[in-house]
C-alpha atoms as one frame of an Amber mdcrd trajectory, in Angstrom:
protein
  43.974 -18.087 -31.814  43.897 -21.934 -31.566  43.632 -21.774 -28.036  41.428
 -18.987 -27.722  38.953 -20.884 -29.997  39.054 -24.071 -27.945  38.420 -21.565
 -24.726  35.226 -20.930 -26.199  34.632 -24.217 -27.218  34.762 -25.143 -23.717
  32.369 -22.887 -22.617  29.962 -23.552 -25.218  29.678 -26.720 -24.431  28.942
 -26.555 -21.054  25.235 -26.638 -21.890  23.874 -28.854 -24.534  19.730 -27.813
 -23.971  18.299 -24.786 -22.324  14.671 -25.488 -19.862  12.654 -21.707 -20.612
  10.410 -21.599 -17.594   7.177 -19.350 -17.297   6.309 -19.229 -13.622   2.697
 -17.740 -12.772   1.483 -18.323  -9.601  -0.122 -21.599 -10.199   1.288 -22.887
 -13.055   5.044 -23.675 -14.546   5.213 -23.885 -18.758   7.926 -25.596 -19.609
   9.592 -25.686 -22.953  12.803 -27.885 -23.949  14.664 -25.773 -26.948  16.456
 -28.886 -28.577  13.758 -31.058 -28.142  11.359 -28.393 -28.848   8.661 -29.917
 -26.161   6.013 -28.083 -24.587   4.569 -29.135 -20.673   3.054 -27.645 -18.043
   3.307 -28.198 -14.048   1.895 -27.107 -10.713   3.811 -24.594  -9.246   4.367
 -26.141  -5.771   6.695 -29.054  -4.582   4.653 -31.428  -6.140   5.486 -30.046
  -9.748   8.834 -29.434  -9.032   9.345 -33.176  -8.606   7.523 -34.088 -11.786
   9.374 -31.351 -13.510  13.276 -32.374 -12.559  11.870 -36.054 -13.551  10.595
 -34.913 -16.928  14.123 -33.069 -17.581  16.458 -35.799 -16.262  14.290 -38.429
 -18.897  14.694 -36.477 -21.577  17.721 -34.836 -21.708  20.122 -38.193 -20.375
  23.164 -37.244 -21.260  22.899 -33.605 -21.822  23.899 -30.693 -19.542  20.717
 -28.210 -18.807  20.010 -25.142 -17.910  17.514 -23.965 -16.717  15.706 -20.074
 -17.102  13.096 -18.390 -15.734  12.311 -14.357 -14.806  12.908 -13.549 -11.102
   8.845 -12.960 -10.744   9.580 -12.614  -6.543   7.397 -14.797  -4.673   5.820
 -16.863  -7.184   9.710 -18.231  -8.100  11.141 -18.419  -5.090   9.732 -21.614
  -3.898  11.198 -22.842  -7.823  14.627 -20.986  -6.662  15.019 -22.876  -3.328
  14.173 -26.470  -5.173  16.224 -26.292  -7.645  19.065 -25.131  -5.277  18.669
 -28.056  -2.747  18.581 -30.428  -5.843  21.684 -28.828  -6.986  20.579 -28.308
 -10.558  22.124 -25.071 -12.578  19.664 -22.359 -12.760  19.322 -18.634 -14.066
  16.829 -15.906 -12.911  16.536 -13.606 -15.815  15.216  -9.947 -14.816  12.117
  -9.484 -16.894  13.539  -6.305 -18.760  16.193  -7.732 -20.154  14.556 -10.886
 -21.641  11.533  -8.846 -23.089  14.424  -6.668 -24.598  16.450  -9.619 -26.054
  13.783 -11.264 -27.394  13.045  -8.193 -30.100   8.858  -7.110 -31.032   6.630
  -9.191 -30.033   2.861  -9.705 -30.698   0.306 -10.816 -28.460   1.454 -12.981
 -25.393   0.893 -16.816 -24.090   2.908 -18.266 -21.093   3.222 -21.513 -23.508
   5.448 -18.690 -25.819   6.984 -16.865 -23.070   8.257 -20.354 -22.074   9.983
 -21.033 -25.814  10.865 -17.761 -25.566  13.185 -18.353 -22.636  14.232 -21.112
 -23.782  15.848 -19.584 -26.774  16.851 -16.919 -24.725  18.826 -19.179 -22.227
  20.227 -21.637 -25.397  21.292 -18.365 -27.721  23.276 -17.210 -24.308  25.094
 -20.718 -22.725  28.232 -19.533 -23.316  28.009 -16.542 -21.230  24.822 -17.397
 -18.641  25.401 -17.276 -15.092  24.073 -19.705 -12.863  22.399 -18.286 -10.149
  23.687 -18.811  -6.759  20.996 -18.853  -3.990  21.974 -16.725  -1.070  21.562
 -17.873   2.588  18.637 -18.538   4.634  19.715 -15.659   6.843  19.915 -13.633
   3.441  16.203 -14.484   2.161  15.177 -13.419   5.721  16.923 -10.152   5.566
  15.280  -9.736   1.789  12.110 -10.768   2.810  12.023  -8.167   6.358  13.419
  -5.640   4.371  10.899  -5.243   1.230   7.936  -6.011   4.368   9.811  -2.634
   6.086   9.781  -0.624   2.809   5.862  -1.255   2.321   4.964  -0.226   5.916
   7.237   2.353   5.386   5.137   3.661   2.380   1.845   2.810   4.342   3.235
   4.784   7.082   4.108   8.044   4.496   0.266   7.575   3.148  -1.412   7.729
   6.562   0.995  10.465   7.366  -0.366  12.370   4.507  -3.612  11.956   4.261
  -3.955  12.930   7.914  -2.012  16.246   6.810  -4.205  17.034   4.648  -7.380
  16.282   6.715  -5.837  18.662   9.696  -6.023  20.950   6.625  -9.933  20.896
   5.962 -11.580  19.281   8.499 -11.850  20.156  12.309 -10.513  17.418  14.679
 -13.400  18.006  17.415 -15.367  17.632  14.730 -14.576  14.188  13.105 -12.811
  12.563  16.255 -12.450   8.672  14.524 -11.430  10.214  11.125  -8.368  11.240
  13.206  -7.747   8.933  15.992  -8.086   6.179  13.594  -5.094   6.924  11.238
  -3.345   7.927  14.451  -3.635   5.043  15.538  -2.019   2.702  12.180   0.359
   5.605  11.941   1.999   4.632  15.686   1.179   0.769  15.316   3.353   0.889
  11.977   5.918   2.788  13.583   5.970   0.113  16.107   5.983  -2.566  13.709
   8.553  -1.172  12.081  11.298  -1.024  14.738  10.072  -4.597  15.662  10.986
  -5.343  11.824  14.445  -3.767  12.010  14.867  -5.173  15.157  15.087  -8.853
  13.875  17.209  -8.141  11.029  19.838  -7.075  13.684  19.559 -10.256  14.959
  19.221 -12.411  12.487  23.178 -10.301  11.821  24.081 -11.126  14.942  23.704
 -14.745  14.921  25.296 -15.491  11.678  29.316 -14.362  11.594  29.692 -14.059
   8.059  27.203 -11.284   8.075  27.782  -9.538  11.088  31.519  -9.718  10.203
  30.374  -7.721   6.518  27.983  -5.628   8.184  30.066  -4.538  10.836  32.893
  -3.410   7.967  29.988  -1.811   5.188  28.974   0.175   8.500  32.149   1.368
   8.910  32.052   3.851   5.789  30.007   7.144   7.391  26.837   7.686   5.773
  26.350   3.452   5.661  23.962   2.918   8.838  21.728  -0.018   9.687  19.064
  -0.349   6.440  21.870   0.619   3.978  24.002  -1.842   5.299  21.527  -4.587
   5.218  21.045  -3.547   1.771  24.317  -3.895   0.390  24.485  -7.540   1.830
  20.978  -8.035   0.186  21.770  -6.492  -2.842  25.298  -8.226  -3.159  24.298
 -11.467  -2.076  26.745 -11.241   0.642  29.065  -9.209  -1.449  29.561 -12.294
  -3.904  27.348 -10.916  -6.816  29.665  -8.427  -8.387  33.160  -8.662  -8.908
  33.955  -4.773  -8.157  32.340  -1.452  -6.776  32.118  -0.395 -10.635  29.924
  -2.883 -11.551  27.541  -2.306  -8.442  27.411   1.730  -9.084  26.223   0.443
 -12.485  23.420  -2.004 -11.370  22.788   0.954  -8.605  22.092   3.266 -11.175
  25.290   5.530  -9.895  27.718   4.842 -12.671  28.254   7.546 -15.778  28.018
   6.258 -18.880  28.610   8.750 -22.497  25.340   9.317 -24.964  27.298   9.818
 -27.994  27.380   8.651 -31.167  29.555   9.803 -34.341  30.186  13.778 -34.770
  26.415  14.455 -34.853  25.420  13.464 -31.289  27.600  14.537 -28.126  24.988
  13.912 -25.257  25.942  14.947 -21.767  27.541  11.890 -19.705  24.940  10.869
 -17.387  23.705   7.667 -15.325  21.319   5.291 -16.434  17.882   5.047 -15.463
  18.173   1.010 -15.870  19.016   0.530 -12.279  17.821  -0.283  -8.769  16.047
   2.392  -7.953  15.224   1.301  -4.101  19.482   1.270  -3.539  19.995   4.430
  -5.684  17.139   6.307  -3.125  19.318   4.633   0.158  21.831   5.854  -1.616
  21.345   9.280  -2.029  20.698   9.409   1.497  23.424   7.899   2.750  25.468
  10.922   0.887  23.233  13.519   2.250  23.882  12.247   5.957  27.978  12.295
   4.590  27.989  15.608   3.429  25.977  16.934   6.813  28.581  14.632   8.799
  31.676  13.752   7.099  33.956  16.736   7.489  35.664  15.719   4.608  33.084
  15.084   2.131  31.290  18.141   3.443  34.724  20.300   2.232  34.683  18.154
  -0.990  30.970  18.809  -2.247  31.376  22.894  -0.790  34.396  23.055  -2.818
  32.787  21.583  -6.008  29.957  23.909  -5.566  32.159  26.863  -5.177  33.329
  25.517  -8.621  29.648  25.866 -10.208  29.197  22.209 -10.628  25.907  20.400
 -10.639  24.601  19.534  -7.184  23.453  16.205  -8.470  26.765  15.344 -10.554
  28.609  15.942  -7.228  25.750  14.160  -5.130  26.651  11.327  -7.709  29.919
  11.407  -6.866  29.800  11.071  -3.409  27.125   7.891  -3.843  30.357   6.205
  -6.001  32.793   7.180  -3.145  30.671   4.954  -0.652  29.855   2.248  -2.537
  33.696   2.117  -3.601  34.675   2.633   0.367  32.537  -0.180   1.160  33.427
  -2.691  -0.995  37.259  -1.560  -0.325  36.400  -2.420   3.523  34.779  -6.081
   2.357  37.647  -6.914  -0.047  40.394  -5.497   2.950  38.797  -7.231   5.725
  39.247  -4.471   7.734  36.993  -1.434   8.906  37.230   2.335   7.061  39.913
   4.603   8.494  38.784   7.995   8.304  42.592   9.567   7.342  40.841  12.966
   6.971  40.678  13.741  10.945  44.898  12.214  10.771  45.737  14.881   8.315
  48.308  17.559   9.500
């Protein structure tokens, strides 16, 4: 027990102050929680300097941390400072700090900022700094969510011009037509430009083409669902197994039960990330059209008179488990089903 409590001792005091950060997208508010100091900088480099200079004077011989929500864009630039200055940082998803921070009333950045503050100081023992992924990474990210919206601008044109072919005459309201046309094919051009250079931005860093190369592997894993998973993963260094990735995926069962009164169904979460739970579910539906083996697995279930989606489910958990096998083996997916006797 001694040793146990010294152990957390340890950890406890790795931090002695938590920095809460509210970034908007001119303005950092800054709260100290020991010192219990409110300030408020630019958000640009100029502000980033004043701010590391207004922590390092008053916190001398203390070791900080500092919090702020992953707000995209508007923290990034924050992100990539504090990384090059080598100071310990933590992005925060804004669901979970609104949860842990109980009701609230009304809202000011200046008490968002004590709020994460508190937030950050409450949790020192067990906060995770944040480790910044590559430059090659933040390109993929960035090329990625850029594909997704054209991608949805693309499904809206699509669409709409449906639904105009529907009503309207096309001899009859030629630029109505030609016009959407038009984006439609640019978009799809723009798109394969996009995907295009994320190939080669693989390509010309070995880490990731090495990874790529081995999540590609699994069938059903092609080209934007294996740029995903390195997103996603940071390189596969975010999560220590394939469980806890199904879980932030939104893929992992969990029981609803409670006492002898409620016996919920087992299902999966709806706290996830719902763009990699979509890729997901695609990436099974191409493995059950062409995986022989999964196609025999999901028929037989069915023949069973189990749920589509609980075996869809399934299937998502047996490629994110086959992909992180091939990243942790170092070596590409054998498909042993096509060896069988």
């Amino acid at each position: 027990m001694l040793v146990r409590a010294t152990k957390l001792k340890k950890m406890m005091d790795r931090f002695d102050n938590a920095i809460g950060i509210d970034v908007s997208k001119y303005t950092l508010d800054v709260h100290g929680y020991c010192e219990n100091a409110h300030v408020q900088f630019s958000n640009n480099e100029q502000g980033f300097k004043e701010l590391t200079q207004w922590i390092k004077k008053g916190n001398p011989n203390r070791e900080v941390i500092i919090c702020f929500e992953h707000t995209g864009l508007y923290s990034l630039p924050l992100a990539v400072f504090l990384a090059d200055k080598c100071l310990p940082f933590c992005m925060v998803g804004g669901l979970e700090m609104h949860r842990s921070l109980g009701i609230k009333r009304g809202k000011n950045d200046k008490a968002d900022a004590k709020d994460i503050s508190r937030y950050a100081y409450l949790r020192r023992e067990e906060i995770n700094v944040y480790k910044m992924p590559s430059k090659a990474l933040l390109k993929l990210r960035g090329l990625l969510s850029l594909r997704e919206r054209m991608i949805k601008q693309k499904a809206g044109y699509q669409t709409n011009l449906k639904e105009m072919k529907r009503v309207f005459q096309e001899k009859d309201n030629p630029l109505w037509f030609s016009s959407q046309q038009k984006m439609i094919k640019e978009l799809i051009k723009q798109v394969v430009k996009i995907e295009s250079q994320m190939q080669q931005i693989i390509q010309e860093d070995d880490q990731l083409k090495k990874l790529f190369e081995l999540a590609t592997s699994v069938k059903g894993v092609g080209l934007i669902v294996g740029i995903s998973f390195l997103v996603y993963t940071n390189a596969f260094t975010s999560f220590n197994n394939w469980r806890s990735f199904a879980s932030y995926s939104g893929t992992a069962p969990f029981p609803h039960q409670s006492g002898i009164s409620i016996k919920g169904k087992t299902k999966t979460s709806p706290l996830a990330n719902k763009k990699m739970k979509g890729l997901l579910s695609n990436s099974a539906n191409v493995a059950i059209q062409h995986n022989p083996e999964i196609r025999q697995y999901y028929n037989r279930r069915i023949e069973e008179g189990k749920s589509k989606m609980s075996t869809q489910n399934i299937i998502k958990n047996k490629i994110i488990a086959r992909v992180f096998a091939t990243v942790n083996r170092g070596t590409p997916y054998v498909d042993t089903y096509k060896h069988a006797a």
